[in-house]
N, C-alpha and C positions, 0 to 999 in steps of 0.2 A: 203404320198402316199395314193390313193383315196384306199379303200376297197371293194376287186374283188365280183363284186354279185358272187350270191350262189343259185344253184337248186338243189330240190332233184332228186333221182336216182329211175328210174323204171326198170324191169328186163325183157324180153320176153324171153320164154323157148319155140321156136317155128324152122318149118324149111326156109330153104333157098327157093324162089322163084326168078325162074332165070327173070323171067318176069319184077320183080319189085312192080308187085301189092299187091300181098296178101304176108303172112308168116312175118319172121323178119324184111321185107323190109318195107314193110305196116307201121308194129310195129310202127317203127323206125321214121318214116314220122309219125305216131299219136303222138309218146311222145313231138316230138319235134314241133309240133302245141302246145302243150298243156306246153309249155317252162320246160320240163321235160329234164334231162339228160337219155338217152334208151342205155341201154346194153344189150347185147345179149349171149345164150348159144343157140348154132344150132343145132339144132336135127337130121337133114336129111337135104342133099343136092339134090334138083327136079332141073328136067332141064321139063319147064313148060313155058306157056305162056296162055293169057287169054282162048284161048281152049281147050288146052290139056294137059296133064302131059304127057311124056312120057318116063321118068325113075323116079326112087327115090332109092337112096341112105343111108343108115343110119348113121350116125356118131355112133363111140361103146359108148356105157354107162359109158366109164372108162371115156372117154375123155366127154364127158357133164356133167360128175357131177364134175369136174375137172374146167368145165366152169365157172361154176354153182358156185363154191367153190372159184373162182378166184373175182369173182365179189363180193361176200357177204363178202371177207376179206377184199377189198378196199375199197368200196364205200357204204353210209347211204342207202342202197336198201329199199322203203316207198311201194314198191307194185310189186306183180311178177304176169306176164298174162304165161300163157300156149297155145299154139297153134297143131299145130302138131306136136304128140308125135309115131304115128305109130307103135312101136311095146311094146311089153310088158315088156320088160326088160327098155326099156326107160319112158316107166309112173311108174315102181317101183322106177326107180333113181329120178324124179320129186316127189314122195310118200315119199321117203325118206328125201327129203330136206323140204318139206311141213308141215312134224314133226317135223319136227328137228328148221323151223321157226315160228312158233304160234304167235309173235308179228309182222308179215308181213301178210297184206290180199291177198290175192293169188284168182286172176279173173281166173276161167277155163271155158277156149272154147274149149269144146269137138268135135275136129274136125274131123269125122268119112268119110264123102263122100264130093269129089270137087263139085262146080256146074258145072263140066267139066261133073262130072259120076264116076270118079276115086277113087278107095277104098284106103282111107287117114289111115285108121285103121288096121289094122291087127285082123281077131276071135278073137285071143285067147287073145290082149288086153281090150278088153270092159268090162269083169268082173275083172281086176286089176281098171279102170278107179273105177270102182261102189263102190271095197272096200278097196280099198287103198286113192283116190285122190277127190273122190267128197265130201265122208265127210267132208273135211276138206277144202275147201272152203268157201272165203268169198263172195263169186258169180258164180256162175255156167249157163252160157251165152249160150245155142244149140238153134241154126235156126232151123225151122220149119221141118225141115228133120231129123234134130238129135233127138228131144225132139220126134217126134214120133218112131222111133228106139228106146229110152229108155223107153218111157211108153207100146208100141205097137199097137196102134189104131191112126188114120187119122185126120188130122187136118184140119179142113177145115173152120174156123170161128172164131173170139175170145171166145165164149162159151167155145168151145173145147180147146183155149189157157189157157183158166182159168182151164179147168180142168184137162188138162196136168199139168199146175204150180204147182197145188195143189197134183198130183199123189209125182211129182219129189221132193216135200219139203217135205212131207211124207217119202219118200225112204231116204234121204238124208239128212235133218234137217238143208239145209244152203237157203240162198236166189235163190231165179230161177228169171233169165231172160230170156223170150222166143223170139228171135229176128224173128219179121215177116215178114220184107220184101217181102219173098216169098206168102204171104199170099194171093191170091186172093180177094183182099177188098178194092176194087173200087179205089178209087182218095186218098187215105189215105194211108202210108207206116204206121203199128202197130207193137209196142212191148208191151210186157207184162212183169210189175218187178211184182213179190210176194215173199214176205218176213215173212210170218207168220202172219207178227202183223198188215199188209195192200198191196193193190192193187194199181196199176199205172198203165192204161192203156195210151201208148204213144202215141202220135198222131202226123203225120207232115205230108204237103201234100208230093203226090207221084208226084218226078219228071220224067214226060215222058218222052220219047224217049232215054232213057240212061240205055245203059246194064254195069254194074259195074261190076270189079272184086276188090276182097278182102273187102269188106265192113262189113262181121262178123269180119275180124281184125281189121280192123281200128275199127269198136264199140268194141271188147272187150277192145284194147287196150288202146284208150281213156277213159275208165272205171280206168282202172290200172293207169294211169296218174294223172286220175284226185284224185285214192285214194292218191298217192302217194306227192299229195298234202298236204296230210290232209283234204280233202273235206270229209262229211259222205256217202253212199253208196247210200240214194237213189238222195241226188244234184250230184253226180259223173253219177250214170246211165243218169241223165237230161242234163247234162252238154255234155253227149255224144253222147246223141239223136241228140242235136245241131251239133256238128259238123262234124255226120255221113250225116247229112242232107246236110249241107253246102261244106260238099266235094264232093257229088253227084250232087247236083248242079251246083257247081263250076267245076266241072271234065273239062280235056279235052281231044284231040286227037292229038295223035303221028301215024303216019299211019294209021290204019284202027282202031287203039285201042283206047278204052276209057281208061281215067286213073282218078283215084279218085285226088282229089287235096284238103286233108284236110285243 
């Protein structure tokens, strides 16, 4: 009897998108581009599509770290991503699992506001994000909107990317990725990885005429995929630029909607 291949297991700790694009769904379509086995623990249930959210739901804390708990008994988990955690009691149950696994690299995308407008975050969770769960990251992934809410100044260049980087690995002492898509910067979509010990400015052309939704998860999660490879972090962030690019790209159209197509 021939002997059954073998992938490893990635974990997304993110919510539901009733859309399909962004959140677990996204996730789920990234790991399995990147021939990953993708489990999930669900945070929140949104009833959302590419322009609006217009509820959100929480799952309790007993039942995600239950989730959380179900998967890490089963399966060789090689890298866990975080998504939307929305309130505070839900990033302490991710804070607690975070410690509790030190030999898992853990991608966090701190996902605070939709490109909808819609407050993804809850006040009074943002200072549990800063001292319970950024620390202990082995990636720490905010688009251009989040990384300026954590620093508090405007981004409006890569200079300013670079010295956002450098504020946020200062506050926090793990790798930053600055995902710039939103960047204003001509014909070129940029990210920025810094890592302390060097700089990667990302470069790919911009493809026009395509409004994407969920493309911060598809990159984080293809990061988590790829660590969960055993890739080292900064060929996983490269490995992911590719096929953020190549989904946008590649996208297509189901009624009026774009859809990423990793």
């Amino acid at each position: 009897m021939a002997s059954q291949p073998t992938r490893p297991t990635a974990l997304t700790i993110a919510g539901s998108d009733s859309g399909g694009g962004a959140g677990v769904q996204a996730d789920l379509k990234a790991f399995s581009a990147a021939r990953v086995h993708g489990t999930t623990a669900v945070t929140c249930i949104t009833a959302q599509n590419p322009q609006e959210i217009s509820a959100i739901e929480t799952v309790s804390p007993a039942l995600v770290d239950q989730q959380i708990a179900a998967v890490c008994s089963a399966f060789p988990v090689g890298a866990i991503k975080t998504g939307m955690l929305y309130s505070r009691d839900l990033v302490l149950v991710a804070a607690h699992w975070i410690t509790r696994t030190p030999q898992i690299p853990w991608v966090i995308d701190p996902v605070l506001v939709a490109t909808s407008g819609a407050l993804l975050l809850k006040p009074d969770a943002l200072d549990a994000y800063k001292t319970s769960l950024f620390p202990h990251a082995a990636l720490l992934t905010p688009n251009i909107a989040e990384a300026e809410t954590l620093v508090g100044h405007k981004i409006i260049n890569p200079e300013a990317m670079r010295e956002a980087a450098r504020i946020l690995f200062k506050n926090y002492g793990v790798p930053i990725l600055i995902k710039g898509g939103h960047l204003a910067s001509g014909s070129s979509a940029l990210d920025l990885l810094y890592t302390g010990d060097g700089e990667w400015l990302l470069q790919a052309p911009r493809v026009q005429g395509v409004r994407t939704h969920g493309t911060g998860c598809t990159f984080a999660a293809s990061i988590a995929a790829h660590l969960a490879l055993g890739k080292p972090l900064q060929e996983s962030v490269m490995a992911a630029k590719k096929i953020v690019t190549n989904a946008i790209r590649r996208s297509f159209k189901t009624g009026r909607q774009q859809i990423l197509n990793p």
